[in-house]
C-alpha positions in Angstrom: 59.9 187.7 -183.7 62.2 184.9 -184.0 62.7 181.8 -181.7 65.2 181.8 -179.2 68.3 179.8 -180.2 69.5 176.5 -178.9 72.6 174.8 -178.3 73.1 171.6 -178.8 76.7 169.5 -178.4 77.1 166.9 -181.0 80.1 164.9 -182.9 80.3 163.8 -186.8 83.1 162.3 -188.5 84.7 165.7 -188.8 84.7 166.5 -185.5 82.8 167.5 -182.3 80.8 170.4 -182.9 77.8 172.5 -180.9 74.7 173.1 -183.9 73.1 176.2 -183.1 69.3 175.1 -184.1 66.8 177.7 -185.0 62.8 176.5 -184.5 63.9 172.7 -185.1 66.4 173.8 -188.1 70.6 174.0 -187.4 71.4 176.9 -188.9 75.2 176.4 -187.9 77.8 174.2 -186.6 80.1 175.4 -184.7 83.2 173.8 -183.8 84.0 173.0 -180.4 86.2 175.4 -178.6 89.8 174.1 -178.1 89.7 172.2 -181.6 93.2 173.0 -182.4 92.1 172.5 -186.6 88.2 172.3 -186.6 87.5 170.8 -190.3 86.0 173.2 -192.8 83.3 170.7 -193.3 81.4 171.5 -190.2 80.1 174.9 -191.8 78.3 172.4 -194.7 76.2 170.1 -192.0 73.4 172.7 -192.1 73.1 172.4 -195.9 72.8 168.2 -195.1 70.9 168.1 -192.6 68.2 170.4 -194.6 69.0 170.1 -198.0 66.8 169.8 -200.8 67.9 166.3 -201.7 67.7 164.6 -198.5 65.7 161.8 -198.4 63.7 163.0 -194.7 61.6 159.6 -194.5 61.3 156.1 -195.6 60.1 156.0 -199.4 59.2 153.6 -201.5 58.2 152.7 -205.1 54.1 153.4 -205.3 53.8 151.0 -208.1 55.7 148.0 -205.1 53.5 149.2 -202.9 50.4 147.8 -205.4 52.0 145.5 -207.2 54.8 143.6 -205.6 55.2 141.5 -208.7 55.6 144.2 -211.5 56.6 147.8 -212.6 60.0 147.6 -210.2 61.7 150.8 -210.7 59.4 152.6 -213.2 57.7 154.8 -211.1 57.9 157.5 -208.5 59.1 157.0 -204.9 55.8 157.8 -202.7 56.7 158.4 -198.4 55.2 155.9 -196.0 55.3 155.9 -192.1 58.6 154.2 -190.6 55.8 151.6 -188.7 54.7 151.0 -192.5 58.5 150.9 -193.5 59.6 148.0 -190.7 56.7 145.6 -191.7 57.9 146.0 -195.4 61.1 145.2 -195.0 60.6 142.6 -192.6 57.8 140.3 -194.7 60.2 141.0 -197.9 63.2 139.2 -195.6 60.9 136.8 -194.4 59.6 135.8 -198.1 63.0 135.7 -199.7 64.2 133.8 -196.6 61.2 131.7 -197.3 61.0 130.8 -200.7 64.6 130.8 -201.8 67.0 130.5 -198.0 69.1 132.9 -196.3 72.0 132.6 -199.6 69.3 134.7 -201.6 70.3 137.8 -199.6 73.2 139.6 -200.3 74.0 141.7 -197.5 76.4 143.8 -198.8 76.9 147.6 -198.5 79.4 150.0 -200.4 78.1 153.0 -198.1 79.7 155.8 -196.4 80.3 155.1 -192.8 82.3 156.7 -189.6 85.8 155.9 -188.9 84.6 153.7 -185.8 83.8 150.5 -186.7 80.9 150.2 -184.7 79.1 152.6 -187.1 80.5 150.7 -190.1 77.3 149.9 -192.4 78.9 146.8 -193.6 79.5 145.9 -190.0 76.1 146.5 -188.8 74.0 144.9 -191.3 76.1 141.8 -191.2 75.5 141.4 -187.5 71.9 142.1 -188.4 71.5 139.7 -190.8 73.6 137.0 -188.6 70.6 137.1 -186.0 68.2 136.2 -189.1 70.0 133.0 -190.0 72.7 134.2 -192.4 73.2 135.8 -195.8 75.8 135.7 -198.7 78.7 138.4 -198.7 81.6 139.4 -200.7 85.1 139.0 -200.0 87.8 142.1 -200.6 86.2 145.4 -202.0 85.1 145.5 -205.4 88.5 147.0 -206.7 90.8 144.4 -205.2 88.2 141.1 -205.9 88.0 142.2 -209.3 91.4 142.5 -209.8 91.9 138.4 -208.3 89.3 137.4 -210.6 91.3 139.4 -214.2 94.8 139.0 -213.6 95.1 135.6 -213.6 93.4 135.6 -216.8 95.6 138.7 -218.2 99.0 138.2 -216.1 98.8 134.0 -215.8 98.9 135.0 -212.0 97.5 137.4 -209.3 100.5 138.1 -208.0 100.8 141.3 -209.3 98.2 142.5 -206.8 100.2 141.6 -203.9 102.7 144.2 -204.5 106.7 144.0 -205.4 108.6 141.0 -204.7 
């Protein structure tokens, strides 16, 4: 016999919703009632929450994990606790900020994020990496830096990025 369903209210970036979960799995997410144009998107948050290619806990490379100093990126991605997961990524900030300063980290992020800026990755790991001392950035997006870096080269000025005259 099945297990009893529960309701649980929730919001994502397209829109307030109520997932209907099913022994610990949403099996639907339904859109709030009064949303005058619930996005179709809602009905695919089941698929990503339980999706074959979601990425459920922290992994990492199992040749890292034995050999910090070699075979980066040739080998399969093995899970480890999120305990496990902190203390990795902490003594790898703390060695980089170590043996080469805060500069050596580039805390950049080209990431999805909401339309709050609170929840903006960029945001958030800059403030994070503030309260360690610092880190190096980038300045525009990718599109529009590399545009000031070519035109001047190509146009004799950058100007043509700043729209009409």
């Amino acid at each position: 016999m099945p297990s009893a369903l529960k309701t649980v209210p929730h919001s994502s970036h397209w829109g307030a919703f109520t997932a209907i979960v099913r022994d610990g799995r949403v099996i639907q997410a339904r859109p709030i009632a009064g949303d005058p144009d619930p996005s179709p998107m809602l009905a695919a948050i089941p698929g990503m929450v339980h999706g074959p290619a979601r990425v459920n806990r922290p992994m990492v490379r199992e040749g890292w994990l034995k050999h910090r100093d070699r075979n980066r990126g040739a080998d399969r991605f093995v899970e480890v606790g999120w305990d496990e997961a902190l203390d990795l990524v902490a003594g790898e900030l703390q060695r980089v900020k170590a043996d080469h300063g805060n500069e050596a980290i580039f805390a950049g992020s080209y990431g999805w994020s909401s339309a709050g800026r609170f929840h903006h990755a960029k945001s958030q790991l800059g403030r994070f990496m503030n309260t360690f001392g610092g880190y190096t950035t980038q300045k525009y997006n990718y599109s529009y830096a590399a545009a000031l870096a070519l035109l001047p080269h190509v146009c004799g000025t950058a100007q043509p990025s700043e729209g009409p005259i």
